[in-house]
C-alpha positions as CSV (number, residue, x, y, z in Angstrom):
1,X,95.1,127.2,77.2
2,X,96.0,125.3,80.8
3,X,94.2,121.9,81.0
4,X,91.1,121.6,79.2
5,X,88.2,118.9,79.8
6,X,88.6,115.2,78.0
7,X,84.9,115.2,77.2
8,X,85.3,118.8,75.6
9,X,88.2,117.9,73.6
10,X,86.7,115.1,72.2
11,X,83.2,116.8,71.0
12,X,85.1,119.3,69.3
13,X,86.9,115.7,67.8
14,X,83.6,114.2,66.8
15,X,82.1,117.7,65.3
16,X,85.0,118.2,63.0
17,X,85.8,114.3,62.0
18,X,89.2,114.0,63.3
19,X,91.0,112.1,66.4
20,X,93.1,113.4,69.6
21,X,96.0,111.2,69.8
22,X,96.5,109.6,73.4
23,X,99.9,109.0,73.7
24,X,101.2,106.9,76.6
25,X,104.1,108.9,78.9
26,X,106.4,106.8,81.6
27,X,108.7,109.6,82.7
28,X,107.9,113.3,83.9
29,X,110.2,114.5,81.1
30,X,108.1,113.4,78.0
31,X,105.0,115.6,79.1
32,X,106.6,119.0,78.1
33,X,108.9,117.2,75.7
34,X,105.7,116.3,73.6
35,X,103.5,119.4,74.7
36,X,106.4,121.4,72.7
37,X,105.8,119.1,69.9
38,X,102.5,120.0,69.7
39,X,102.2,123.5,69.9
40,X,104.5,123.4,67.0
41,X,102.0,121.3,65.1
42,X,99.0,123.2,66.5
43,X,97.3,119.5,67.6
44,X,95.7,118.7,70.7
45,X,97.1,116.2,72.5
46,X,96.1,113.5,75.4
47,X,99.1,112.8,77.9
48,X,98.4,109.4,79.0
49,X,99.4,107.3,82.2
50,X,99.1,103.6,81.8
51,X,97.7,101.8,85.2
52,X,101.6,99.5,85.4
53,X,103.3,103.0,85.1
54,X,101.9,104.2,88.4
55,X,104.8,102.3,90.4
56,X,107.4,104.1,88.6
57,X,105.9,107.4,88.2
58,X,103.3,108.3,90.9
59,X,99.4,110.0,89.8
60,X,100.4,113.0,91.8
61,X,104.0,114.0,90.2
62,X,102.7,113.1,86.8
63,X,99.9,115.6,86.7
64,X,101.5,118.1,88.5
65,X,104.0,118.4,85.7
66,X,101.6,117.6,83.0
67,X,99.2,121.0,84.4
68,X,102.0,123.0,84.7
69,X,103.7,122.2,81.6
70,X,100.1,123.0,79.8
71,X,98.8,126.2,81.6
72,X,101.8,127.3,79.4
73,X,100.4,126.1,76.5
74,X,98.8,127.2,73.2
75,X,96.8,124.1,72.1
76,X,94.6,122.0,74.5
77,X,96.1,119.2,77.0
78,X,94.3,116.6,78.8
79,X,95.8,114.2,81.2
80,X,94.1,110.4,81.0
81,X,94.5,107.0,83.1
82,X,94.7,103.9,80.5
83,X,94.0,100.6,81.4
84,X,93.2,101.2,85.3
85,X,94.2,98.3,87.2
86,X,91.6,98.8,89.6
87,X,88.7,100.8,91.8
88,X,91.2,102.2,93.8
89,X,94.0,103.0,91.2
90,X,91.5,104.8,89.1
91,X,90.3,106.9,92.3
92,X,93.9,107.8,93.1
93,X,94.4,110.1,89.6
94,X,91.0,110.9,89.5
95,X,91.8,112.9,92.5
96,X,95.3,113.3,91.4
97,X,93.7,115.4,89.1
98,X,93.5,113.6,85.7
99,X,91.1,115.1,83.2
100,X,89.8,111.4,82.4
101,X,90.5,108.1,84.1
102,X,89.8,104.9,82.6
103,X,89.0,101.8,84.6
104,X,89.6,98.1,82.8
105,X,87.0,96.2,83.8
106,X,86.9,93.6,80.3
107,X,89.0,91.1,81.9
108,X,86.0,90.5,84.9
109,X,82.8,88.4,83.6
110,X,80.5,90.7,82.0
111,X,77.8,91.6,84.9
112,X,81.3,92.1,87.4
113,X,82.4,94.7,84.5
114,X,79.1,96.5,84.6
115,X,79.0,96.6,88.6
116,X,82.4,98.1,89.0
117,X,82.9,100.0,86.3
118,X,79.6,101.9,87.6
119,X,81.4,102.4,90.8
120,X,84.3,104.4,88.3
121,X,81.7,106.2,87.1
122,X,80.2,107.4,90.4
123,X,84.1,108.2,91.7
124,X,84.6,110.2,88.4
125,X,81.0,112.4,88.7
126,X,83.1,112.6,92.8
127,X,85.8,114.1,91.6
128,X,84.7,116.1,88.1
129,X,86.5,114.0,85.1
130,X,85.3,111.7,82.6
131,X,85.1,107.7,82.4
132,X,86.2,105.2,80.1
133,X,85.3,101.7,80.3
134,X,86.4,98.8,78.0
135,X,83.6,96.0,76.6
136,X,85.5,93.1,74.9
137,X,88.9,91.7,74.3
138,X,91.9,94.1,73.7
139,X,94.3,92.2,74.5
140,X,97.6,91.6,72.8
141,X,98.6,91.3,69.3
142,X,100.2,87.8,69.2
143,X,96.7,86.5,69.8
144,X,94.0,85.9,68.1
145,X,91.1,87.6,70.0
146,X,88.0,88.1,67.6
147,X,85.6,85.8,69.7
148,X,85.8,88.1,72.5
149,X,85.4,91.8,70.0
150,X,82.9,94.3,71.5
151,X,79.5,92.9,71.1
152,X,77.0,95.8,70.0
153,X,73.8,94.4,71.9
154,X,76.0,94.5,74.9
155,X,78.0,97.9,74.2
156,X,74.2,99.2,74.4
157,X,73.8,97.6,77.8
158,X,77.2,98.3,78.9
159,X,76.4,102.3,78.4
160,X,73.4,102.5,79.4
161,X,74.1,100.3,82.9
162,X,77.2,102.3,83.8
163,X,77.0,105.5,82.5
164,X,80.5,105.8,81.0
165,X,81.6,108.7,79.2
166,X,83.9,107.0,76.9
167,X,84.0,103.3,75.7
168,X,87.3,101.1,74.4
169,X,86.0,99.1,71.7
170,X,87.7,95.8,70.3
171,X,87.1,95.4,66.7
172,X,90.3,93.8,65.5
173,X,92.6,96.1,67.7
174,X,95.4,94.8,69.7
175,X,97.9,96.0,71.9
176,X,101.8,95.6,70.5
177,X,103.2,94.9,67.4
178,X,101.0,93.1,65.0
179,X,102.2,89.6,63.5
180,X,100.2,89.9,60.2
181,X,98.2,93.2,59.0
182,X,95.3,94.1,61.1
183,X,91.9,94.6,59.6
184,X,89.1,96.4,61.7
185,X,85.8,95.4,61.7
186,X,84.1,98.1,60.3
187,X,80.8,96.4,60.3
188,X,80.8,96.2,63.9
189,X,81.7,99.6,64.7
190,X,79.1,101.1,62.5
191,X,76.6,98.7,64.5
192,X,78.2,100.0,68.0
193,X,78.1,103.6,67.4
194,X,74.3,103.1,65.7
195,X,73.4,101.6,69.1
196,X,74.8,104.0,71.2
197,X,73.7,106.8,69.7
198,X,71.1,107.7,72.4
199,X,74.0,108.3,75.0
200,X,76.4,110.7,75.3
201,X,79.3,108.2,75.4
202,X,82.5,108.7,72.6
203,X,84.3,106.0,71.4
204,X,87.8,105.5,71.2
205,X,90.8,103.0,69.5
206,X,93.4,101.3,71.4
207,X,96.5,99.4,69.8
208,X,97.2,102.0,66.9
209,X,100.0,100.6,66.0
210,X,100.2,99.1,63.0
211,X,96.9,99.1,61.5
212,X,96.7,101.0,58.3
213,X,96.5,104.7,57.8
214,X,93.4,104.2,55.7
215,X,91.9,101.8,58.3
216,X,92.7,104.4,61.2
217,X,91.1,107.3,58.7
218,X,87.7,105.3,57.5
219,X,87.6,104.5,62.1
220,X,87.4,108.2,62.6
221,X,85.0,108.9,59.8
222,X,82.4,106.1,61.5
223,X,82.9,108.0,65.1
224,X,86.3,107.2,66.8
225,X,87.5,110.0,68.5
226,X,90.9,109.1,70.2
227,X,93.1,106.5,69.2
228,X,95.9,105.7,71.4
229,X,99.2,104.6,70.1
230,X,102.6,104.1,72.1
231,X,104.6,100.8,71.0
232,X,105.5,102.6,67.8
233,X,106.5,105.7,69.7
234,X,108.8,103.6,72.2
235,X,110.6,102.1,69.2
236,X,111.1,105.1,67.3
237,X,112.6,106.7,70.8
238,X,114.8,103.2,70.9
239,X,115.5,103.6,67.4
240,X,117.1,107.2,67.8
241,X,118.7,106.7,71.1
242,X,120.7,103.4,69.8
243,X,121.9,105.9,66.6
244,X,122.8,108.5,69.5
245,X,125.0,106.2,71.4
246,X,126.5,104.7,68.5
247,X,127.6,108.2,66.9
248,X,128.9,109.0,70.6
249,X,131.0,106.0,72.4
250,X,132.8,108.3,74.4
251,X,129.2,108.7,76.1
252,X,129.7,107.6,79.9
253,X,126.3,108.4,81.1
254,X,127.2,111.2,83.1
255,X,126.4,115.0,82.1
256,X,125.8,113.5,78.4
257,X,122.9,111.6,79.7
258,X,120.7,114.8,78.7
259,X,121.4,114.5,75.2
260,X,120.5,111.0,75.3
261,X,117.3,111.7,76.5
262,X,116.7,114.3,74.0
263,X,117.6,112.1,71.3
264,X,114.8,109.7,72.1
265,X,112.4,112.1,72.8
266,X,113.1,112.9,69.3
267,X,112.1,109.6,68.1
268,X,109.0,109.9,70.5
269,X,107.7,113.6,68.7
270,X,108.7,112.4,65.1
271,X,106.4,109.0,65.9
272,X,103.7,111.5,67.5
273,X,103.7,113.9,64.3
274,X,102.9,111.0,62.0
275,X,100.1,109.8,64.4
276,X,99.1,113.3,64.5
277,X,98.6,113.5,61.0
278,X,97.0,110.2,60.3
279,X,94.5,111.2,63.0
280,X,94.1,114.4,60.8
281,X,94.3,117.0,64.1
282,X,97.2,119.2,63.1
283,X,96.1,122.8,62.8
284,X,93.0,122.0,65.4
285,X,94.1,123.4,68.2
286,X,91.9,126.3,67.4
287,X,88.8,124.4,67.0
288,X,87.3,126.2,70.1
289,X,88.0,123.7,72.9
290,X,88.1,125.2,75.5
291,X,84.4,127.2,74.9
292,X,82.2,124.0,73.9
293,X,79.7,123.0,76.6
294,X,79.9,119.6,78.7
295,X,76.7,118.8,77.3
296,X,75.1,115.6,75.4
297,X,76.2,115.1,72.0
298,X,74.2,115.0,68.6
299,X,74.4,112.5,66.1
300,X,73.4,113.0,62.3
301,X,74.0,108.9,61.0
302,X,73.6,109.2,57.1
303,X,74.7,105.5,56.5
304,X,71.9,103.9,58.7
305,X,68.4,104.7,58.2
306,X,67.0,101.7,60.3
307,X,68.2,99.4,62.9
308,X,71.0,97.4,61.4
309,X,70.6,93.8,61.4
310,X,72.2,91.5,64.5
311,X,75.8,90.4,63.5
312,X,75.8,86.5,61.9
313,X,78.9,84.5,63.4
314,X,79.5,83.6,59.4
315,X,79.7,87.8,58.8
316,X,81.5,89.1,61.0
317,X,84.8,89.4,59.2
318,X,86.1,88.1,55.9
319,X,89.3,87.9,57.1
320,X,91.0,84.1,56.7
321,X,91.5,82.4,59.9
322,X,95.3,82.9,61.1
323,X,96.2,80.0,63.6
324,X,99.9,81.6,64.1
325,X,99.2,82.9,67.5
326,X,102.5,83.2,68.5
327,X,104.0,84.1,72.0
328,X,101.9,85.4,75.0
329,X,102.2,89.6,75.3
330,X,104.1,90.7,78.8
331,X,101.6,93.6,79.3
332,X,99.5,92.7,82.7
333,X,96.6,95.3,81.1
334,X,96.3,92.7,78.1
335,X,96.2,89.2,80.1
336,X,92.5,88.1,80.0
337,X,92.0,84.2,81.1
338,X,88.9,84.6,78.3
339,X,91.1,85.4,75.3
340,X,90.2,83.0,72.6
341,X,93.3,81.5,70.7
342,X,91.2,80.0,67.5
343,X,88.9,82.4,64.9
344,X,89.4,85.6,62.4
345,X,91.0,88.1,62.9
346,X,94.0,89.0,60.9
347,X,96.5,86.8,58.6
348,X,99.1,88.4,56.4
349,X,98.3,88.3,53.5
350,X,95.4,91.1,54.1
C-alpha cells in the first residue's frame, strides 16, 4: 500500500470510530520491525520521529527506511514529526518527506504560538503534508498541569488563525509515567471538538500511557483520532531485553547483539498490539485508505444540540486536588516555564 496520506488515514479513523496508533521509533530498525507487526494485525500504523531523536537518527535516513519498508506493505503507513523543536526542524522532515510534521509551539505565549505555528502550516501546504499544532499544557506526568489544559474558546481561535490540520489537545494527558490514575476531561473535549467543528482539523491524544482503556475508548468515541503512546513501549522492550540477557550471560555483544535487539523489539510489538487493540484498529487496514479524498470532513454531533455552555473554573474536573508533584520530567518537549504546579488533575485514589 506504500505510504499513504496522514490526513487520509485519519478520516478513514474518524468515519469508523477508532484510533491510528502513533508510535514513537529512535532507531532505523524498529520501522520494519513494527510495520511486520502490523500487517500481521491488519492495523494501520503511524511511525513517529520525536523532534530530540533527530540528533541520533537524521529526518532523511528515517524516512527513507520507513518508505521503503512500507511500499512493501499491506496495511497503510504514515511517517510523523512529534513534538518539533522548531520552524526549521519541522521544515527539515517536511521535506525529508514525512507524511505529517508537527511543530510544538505551546511552550511560546499564546499570540507567538499562533504566529509561528502559521508559518508550519504554510511550510507544510510547501511541501504537501499535514500539520499538527499543540494548544495547552502537555507536559510531563509528575506535574500537575490542569491550569494550563486546552482552553476551547482558544482551540477555536488557534484553528481557525493557523490553519492546522491536526491539534494536540491537553485534557489531563501527560507525557511519562503517571504517579496516580489519570482522568481525562471529557467535558472539555466534547466542548473542543463542538467548537471546532466548522474546520477540517482532527484531534489527537498524547501521553497514552497509562490512562485507562475505558478512558482511551470513551476519547475516540468523542473524536480522537490518533493517540500516541511510547514510554510503555520502551519498557516493555527494556523489560524483554533484561529477561534476554539474563537467560544468555555468555552474551558478549558481538554477533549475539542481533538477538538482543530482536528481543526488545519484541517487547516493543507485544506493547503496540495491546495499544492496537485498545485503539480498536486491528482488522482496519482495509477500511479504504488509500481511496478517500483529502477533502473537509463532516461532523454529525448527536450529544450537542446547542452551543455548550463556557467551562466554570469550579467544573472543570471533579477530580481531588493532588499536591504530590513529584520530580521534574527530563523530556526537553515537556519543559514549559508556564506549567502550573497547584490544581486538579489526577490523585490516586481515582
Amino acid at each position: 500500500m506504500a505510504l499513504v496520506k496522514t490526513m487520509d488515514m485519519l478520516a478513514a479513523c474518524e468515519r469508523g470510530k477508532y484510533a491510528v496508533g502513533a508510535f514513537n521509533l529512535n532507531s532505523l530498525d524498529q520501522a520494519p520491525f513494527l510495520i511486520k507487526r502490523a500487517e500481521q494485525l491488519k492495523a494501520p500504523l503511524l511511525l513517529v520521529e520525536p523532534g530530540v531523536i533527530e540528533k541520533y537518527m537524521s529526518f532523511e535516513d528515517f524516512a527513507s527506511v520507513a518508505a521503503r519498508a512500507a511500499a512493501k506493505a499491506s496495511v497503510p503507513v504514515g511517517i510523523h514529526l512529534s513534538h518539533g523543536l522548531d520552524l526549521e526542524q519541522t521544515e527539515r522532515a517536511a521535506k525529508a518527506g514525512f507524511t505529517s510534521v508537527m511543530y510544538d509551539g505551546s511552550k511560546l505565549p499564546y499570540e507567538e504560538n499562533v504566529r509561528t505555528t502559521k508559518i508550519a502550516v504554510e511550510i507544510g501546504r510547501k511541501y504537501g503534508c499535514a500539520v499538527e499544532g499543540e494548544l495547552g499544557a502537555l507536559g510531563s506526568s509528575f506535574a500537575n498541569v490542569s491550569e494550563s489544559m486546552t482552553d476551547p474558546a482558544l482551540a477555536k481561535d488557534f484553528v481557525a488563525r493557523t490553519g492546522v490540520d491536526i491539534l494536540a489537545v491537553a485534557i489531563g494527558n501527560a507525557h511519562g509515567f503517571y504517579k496516580g490514575t489519570p482522568s481525562l476531561d471529557f467535558k472539555r473535549l466534547e466542548e473542543i471538538r463542538y467548537a471546532l467543528m466548522p474546520y477540517n482539523c482532527y484531534l489527537t491524544l498524547h501521553g497514552g500511557t497509562g490512562i485507562p482503556e475505558n478512558h482511551i475508548k470513551r476519547s475516540i468515541e468523542m473524536g480522537i483520532v490518533k493517540v500516541c503512546i511510547y514510554t510503555e513501549m520502551c519498557h516493555e522492550g527494556k523489560k524483554d531485553t533484561v529477561a534476554y540477557l539474563n537467560a544468555h550471560p555468555e552474551y558478549t555483544g558481538n554477533y549475539d547483539i542481533p538477538e538482543m535487539l530482536a528481543a526488545c523489539m519484541g517487547g516493543f510489538a507485544r506493547s503496540m498490539e495491546s495499544c492496537m487493540n485498545m485503539f480498536m484498529c486491528i482488522g482496519k487496514a482495509d477500511s479504504g485508505i488509500d481511496a478517500l479524498p483529502f477533502a473537509p470532513k463532516t461532523f454529525t454531533p448527536t450529544a450537542m444540540k446547542s452551543a455548550p455552555a463556557p467551562i466554570a473554573a469550579s467544573s472543570v474536573s471533579d477530580i481531588p486536588p493532588n499536591t504530590d508533584i513529584g520530580p521534574a520530567y527530563p523530556s526537553l518537549p515537556a519543559e514549559n516555564k508556564n506549567f502550573k504546579a497547584t490544581g486538579r488533575f489526577w490523585d490516586k485514589n481515582v
